[in-house]
N, C-alpha and C positions, 0 to 999 in steps of 0.2 A: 277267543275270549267269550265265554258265554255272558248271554244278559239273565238277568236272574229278575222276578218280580214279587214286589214284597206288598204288606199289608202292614201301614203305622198302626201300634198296638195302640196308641194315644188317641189318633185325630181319624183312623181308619180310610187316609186316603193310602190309594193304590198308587204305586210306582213303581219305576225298572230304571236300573242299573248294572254297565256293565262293571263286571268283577275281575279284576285281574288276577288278584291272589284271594285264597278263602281269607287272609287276617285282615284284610280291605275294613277298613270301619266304613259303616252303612247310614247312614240321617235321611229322615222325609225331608222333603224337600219343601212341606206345605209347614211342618212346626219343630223341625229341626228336633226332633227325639228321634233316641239314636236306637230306642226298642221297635222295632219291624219284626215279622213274619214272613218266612218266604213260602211264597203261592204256587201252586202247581201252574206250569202253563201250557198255551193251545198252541200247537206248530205250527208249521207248515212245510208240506209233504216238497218235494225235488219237483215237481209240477209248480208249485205254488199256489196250490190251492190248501187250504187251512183244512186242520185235521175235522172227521166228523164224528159225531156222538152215536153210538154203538144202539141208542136205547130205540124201540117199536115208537112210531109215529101213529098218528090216530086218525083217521080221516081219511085215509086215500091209501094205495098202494095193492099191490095182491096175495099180499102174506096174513097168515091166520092174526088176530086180533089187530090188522093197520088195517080196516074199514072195507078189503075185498071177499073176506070169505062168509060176511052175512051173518057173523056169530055174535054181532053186538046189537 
């Protein structure tokens, strides 16, 4: 059963729910409207460590433009 995580188009709080079937009706749980958006979400790998973001860090590391190669 996946858990699925949505965005109230209303009141724009964040929540998750698991979904048994896709025709499952969906409500926040903060003002009970039943319009949500579902949100992409962040895993977590068979380690269990939570996925990482692909983007150049700034400050530190040894690769060109993350703060080692002296070109900022």
């Amino acid at each position: 059963m996946p858990i699925y995580e949505y965005l109230c188009d209303d009141c724009d709080t964040r929540f998750e729910k698991i979904v048994i079937n896709k025709q499952q009706k969906i409500a926040c749980p903060k003002c009970a409207s039943k319009k949500a958006s579902i949100q992409l979400s962040v895993f977590a790998t068979a380690n269990g460590a939570s996925a990482k973001s692909s983007t150049p860090s700034s400050g530190g590391g040894g690769s060109c433009c993350g703060g080692g190669c002296g070109c900022n």
